[in-house]
C-alpha positions in Angstrom: 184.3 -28.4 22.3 188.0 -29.7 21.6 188.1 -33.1 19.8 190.1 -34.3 23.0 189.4 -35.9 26.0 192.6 -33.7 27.7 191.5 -30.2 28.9 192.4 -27.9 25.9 191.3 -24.3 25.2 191.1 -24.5 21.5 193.0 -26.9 18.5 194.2 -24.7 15.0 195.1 -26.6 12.4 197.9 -24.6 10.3 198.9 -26.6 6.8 201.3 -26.1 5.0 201.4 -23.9 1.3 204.7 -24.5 -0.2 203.9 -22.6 -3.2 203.1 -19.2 -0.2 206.5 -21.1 2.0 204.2 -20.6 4.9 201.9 -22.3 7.6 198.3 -21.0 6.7 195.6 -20.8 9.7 192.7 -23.1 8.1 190.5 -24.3 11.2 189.9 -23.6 14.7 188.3 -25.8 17.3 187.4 -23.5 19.7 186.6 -24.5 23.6 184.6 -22.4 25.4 186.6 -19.1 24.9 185.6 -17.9 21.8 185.4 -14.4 23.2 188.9 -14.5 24.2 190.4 -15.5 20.6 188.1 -12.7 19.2 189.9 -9.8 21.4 193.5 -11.9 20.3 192.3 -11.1 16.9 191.4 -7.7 17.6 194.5 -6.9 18.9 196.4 -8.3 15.9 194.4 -6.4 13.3 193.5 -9.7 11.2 191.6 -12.8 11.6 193.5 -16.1 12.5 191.8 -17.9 9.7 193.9 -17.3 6.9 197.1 -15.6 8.4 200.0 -17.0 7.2 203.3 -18.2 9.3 206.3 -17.8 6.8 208.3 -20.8 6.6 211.4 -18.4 7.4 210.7 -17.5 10.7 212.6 -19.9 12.5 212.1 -18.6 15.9 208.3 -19.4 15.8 207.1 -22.5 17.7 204.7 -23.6 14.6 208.1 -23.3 12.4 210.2 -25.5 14.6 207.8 -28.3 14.8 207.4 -28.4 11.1 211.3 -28.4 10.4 212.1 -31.1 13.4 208.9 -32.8 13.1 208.5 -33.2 16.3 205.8 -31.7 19.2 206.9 -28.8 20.9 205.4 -27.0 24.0 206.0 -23.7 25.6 204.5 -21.8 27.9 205.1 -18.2 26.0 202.9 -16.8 23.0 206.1 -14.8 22.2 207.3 -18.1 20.4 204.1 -18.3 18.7 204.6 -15.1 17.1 208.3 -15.9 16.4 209.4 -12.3 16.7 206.8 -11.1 13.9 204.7 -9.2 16.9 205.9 -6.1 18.6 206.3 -6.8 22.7 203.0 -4.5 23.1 200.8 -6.5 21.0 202.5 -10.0 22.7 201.8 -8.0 26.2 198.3 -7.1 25.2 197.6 -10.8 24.0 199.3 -12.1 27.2 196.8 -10.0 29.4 193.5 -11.3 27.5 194.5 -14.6 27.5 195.9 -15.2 31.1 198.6 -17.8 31.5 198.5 -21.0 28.6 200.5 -23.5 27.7 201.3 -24.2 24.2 201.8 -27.1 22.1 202.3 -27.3 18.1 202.2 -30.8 16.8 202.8 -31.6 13.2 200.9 -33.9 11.2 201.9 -36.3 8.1 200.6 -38.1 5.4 202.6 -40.5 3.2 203.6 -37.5 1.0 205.2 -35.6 4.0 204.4 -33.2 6.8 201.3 -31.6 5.6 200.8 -29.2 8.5 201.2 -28.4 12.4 198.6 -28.6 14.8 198.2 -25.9 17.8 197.0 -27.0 21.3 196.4 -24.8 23.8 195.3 -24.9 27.2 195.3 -22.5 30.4 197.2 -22.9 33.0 201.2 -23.4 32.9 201.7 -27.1 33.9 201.8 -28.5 30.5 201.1 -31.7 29.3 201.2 -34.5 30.9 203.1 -37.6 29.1 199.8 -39.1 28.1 198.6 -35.6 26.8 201.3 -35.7 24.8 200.7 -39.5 23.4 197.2 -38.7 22.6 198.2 -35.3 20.8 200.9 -36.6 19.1 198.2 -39.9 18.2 195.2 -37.2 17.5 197.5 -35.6 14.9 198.6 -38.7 13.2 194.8 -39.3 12.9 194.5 -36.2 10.8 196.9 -36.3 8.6 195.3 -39.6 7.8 192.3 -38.3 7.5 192.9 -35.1 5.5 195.2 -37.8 3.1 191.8 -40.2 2.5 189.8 -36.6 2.2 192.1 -35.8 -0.8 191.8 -39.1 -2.1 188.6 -39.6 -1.8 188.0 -35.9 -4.1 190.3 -37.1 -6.8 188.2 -40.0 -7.3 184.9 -38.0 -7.2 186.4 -35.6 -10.3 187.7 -38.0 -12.0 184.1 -39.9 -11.9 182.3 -37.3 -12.4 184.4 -37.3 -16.0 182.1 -39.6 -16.7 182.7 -43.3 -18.1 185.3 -43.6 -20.8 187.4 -40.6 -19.9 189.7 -42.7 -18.4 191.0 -45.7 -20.1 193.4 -48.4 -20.1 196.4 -46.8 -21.9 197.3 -49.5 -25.0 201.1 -51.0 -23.9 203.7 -51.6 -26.7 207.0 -53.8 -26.9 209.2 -53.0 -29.6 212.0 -53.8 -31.3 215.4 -51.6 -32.3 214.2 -51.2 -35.4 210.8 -49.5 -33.6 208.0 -51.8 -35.1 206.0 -52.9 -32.3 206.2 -56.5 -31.9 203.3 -56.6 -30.0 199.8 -55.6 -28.6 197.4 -54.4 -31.4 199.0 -52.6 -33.9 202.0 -55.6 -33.5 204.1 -55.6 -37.0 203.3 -51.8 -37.9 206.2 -49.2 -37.2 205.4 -47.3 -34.0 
């Protein structure tokens, strides 16, 4: 079911790979309509997990809302695909899917926009202004979360170095002349 309390058909998390300058599908929440993102699959060719948004296409909702950081919503899955889809595949998706609305939502962690979050739900009204609060909240929670997650790994490898892999580095003062005039090689040339 979605993580929200709002009526949404699914949540896809897209992050961002600068060293790939695209937004990379990594998770779907799907709500109840699994059987309608399968066909939208089918009719791309390729599984969403793992496609790729380039960071160029500019015209694509996901694209926008990681460049203005901000939360976008549209009604039309043409400005999902940003142009990259030919009308008969965008027709085709529009068919299986019935009328949605749309809403990409980027998420942040201290070291930046890490990613954009898609909601989707059917129906055209939108989301209300308290929808939007609580996407715009759930996806500050994430990029929280995902910035612990990371944290939380580096200091699993680095203790699973074992003890004394990581030390105190030693600290020297010196003088012009470069003899360290302190710590404990103080009096030796450094």
């Amino acid at each position: 079911t979605c993580a929200l309390p709002i009526c949404c058909g699914s949540v896809q998390m897209t992050l961002a790979d600068h060293e790939r300058q695209a937004l990379v599908f990594t998770t779907s929440i799907q709500n109840r309509e699994l059987d309608k993102v399968r066909e939208v699959e089918s009719v791309l060719g390729f599984p969403l997990e793992g496609a790729a948004m380039p960071f160029s296409v500019e015209s694509s909702l996901l694209v926008r809302a990681l460049r203005h950081e901000r939360l976008i919503i549209t009604t039309d899955i043409a400005e999902l695909a940003g142009g990259l889809l030919p009308e008969e595949s965008v027709a085709q998706i529009r068919a299986t899917i019935g009328p949605r609305t749309f809403a990409a939502v980027p998420f942040a962690a201290r070291s930046g926009i890490l990613g954009v979050l898609l909601f989707e739900k059917p129906g055209r009204a939108g989301f209300s202004a308290e929808d939007r609060d609580l996407l715009v909240a759930y996806a500050d929670r994430v990029g929280v979360d995902l910035e612990s997650q990371a944290l939380s790994e580096d200091v699993q490898r680095l203790e699973a170095l074992g003890p004394g892999v990581v030390r105190v580095p030693d600290l020297y003062a010196c003088d012009p002349t470069l003899v360290v005039a302190s710590g404990p090689h103080a009096g030796k040339v450094l």
